[in-house]
C-alpha positions, -999 to 999 in steps of 0.1 A, spaced: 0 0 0 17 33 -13 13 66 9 -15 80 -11 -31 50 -6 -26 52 34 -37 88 39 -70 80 23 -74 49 44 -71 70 71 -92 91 62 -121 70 57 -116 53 89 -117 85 108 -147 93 92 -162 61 103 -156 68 135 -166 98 140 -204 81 128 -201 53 144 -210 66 178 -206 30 194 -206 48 233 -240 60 227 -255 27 226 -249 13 254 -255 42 281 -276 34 304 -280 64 325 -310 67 356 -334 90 335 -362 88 362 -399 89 351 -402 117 327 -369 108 302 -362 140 279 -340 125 254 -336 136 223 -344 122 188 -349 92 176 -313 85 162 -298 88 193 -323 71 214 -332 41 198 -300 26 181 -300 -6 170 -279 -26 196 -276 -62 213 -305 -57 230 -334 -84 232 -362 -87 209 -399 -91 220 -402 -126 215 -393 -140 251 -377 -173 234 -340 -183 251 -316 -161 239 -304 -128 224 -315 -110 191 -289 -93 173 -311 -69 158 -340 -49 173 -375 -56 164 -399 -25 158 -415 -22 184 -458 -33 183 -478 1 196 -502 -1 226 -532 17 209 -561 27 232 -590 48 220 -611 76 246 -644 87 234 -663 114 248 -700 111 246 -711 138 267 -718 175 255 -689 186 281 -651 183 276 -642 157 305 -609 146 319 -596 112 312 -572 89 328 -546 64 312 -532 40 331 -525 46 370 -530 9 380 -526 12 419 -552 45 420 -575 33 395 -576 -5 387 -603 -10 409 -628 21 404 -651 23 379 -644 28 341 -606 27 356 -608 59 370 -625 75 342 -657 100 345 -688 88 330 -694 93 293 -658 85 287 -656 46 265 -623 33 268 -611 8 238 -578 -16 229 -576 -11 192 -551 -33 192 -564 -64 208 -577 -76 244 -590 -49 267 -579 -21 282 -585 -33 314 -559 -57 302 -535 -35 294 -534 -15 327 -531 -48 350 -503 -56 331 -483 -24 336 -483 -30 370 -461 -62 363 -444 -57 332 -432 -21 332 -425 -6 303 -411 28 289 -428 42 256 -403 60 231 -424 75 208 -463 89 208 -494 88 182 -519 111 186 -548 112 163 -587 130 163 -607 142 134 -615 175 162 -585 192 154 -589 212 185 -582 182 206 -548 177 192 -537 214 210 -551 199 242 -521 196 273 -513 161 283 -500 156 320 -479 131 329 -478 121 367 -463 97 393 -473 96 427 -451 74 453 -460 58 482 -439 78 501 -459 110 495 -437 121 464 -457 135 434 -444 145 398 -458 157 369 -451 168 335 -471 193 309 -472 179 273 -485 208 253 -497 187 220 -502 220 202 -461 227 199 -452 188 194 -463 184 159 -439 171 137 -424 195 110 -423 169 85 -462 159 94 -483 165 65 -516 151 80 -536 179 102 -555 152 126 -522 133 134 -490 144 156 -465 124 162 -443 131 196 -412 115 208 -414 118 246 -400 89 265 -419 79 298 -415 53 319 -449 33 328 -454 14 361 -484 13 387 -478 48 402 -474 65 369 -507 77 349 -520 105 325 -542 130 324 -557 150 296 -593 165 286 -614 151 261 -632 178 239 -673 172 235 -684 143 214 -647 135 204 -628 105 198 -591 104 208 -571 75 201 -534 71 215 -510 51 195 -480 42 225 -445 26 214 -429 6 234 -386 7 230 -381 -14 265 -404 -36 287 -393 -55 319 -406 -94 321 -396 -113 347 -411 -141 322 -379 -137 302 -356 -141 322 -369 -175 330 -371 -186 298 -331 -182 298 -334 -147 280 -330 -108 295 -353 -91 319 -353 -62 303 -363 -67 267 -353 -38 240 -373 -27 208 -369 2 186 -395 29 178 -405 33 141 -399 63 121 -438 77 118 -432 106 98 -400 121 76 -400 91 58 -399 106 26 -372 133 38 -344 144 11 -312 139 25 -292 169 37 -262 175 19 -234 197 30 -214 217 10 -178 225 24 -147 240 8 -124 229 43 -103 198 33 -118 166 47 -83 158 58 -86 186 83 -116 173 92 -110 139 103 -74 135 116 -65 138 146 
């Protein structure tokens, strides 16, 4: 291998590195409740993490993760506040917690009642949001996101829909938000349903707990990545620069 030859090999492998980013994916850092990461490509990389399946053994590639999708409907003439999730404040009440005039439904299979017992056992953190309604209003409504200890500590988090839509979004009833929040029994959330609305909540799961898994031989903590909902068709940026890549890229 000549000089010439050399220099550019170092080049590209300089640039390789400097995408590669391998540290990122495996930080595990104690993000609490309410985790304010940042996009999806820092997030979500693909890693050695598990795969949903629960059989013995490691995935080496993340599956996309399956949505939670749970639909509210408001059949009153007045906007009312819903609840989702919350399972040791609101398992056991009526409609979960939920006024009357508020119909709760698993769009994606089972029940919603369902849904809440198991995040009481399985918890999960969601990495990326889908919220949908034909009332266009509804979609500038503020989420809150709470957790209340035992101990007598109490958080909560404002999701102001109205400023989360998606630049890239071209359809008005849908935004698509990534907010990751960590779901167990204490957590819930709280928003208002407009008058004769339907809201439905699309919720993407990128890690779940399951003691299950771990004895079937696999990890507790099973990984998943959230799919890209909207960009997809995105040119690619390109950037000009008259600086010499070498000067770039060597150290």
């Amino acid at each position: 291998m000549n000089s010439v030859e050399k220099e550019l090999h170092g080049y590209i492998s300089g640039t390789e590195r400097m995408s590669g980013f391998d540290s990122y994916d495996s930080y595990e850092g104690d993000y609490g409740y309410f985790d304010d990461m940042g996009d999806d490509a820092f997030s979500y990389m693909d890693d050695d993490g598990d795969s949903f399946s629960f059989a013995s053994g490691a995935s080496s590639m993340r599956t996309v993760s399956d949505p939670y999708v749970i639909q509210y409907e408001n059949t009153t003439v007045g906007t009312l506040t819903a609840i989702l999730f919350g399972y040791n404040d609101n398992f056991g009440l009526p409609n979960f917690g939920n006024p009357v005039g508020i119909t709760i439904t698993n769009l994606q299979g089972g029940t919603y009642g369902r849904l809440i017992a198991q995040s009481n056992n399985k918890f999960f953190k969601i990495g990326k949001w889908r919220f949908q309604s034909a009332n266009l209003t509804q979609l500038s409504q503020t989420l809150s996101v709470n957790h209340v200890d035992a101990n007598g500590k109490q958080y909560s988090v404002p999701v102001n829909l109205s400023i989360m839509r998606d630049a890239y979004q071209q359809q008005s009833d849908i935004i698509d938000v990534t907010k990751p929040t960590t779901i167990d029994g204490n957590t819930f959330i709280t928003f208002p349903v407009l008058p004769l609305t339907i809201f439905v909540i699309s919720m993407f799961p990128v890690e779940v707990l399951s003691g299950k898994a771990a004895l079937n031989g696999g990890r507790s903590l099973n990984r998943a990545k959230a799919p890209r909902l909207s960009g997809k068709n995105v040119a690619p940026v390109v950037i000009q620069t008259t600086q010499n890549v070498k000067g770039i890229t060597k150290n």
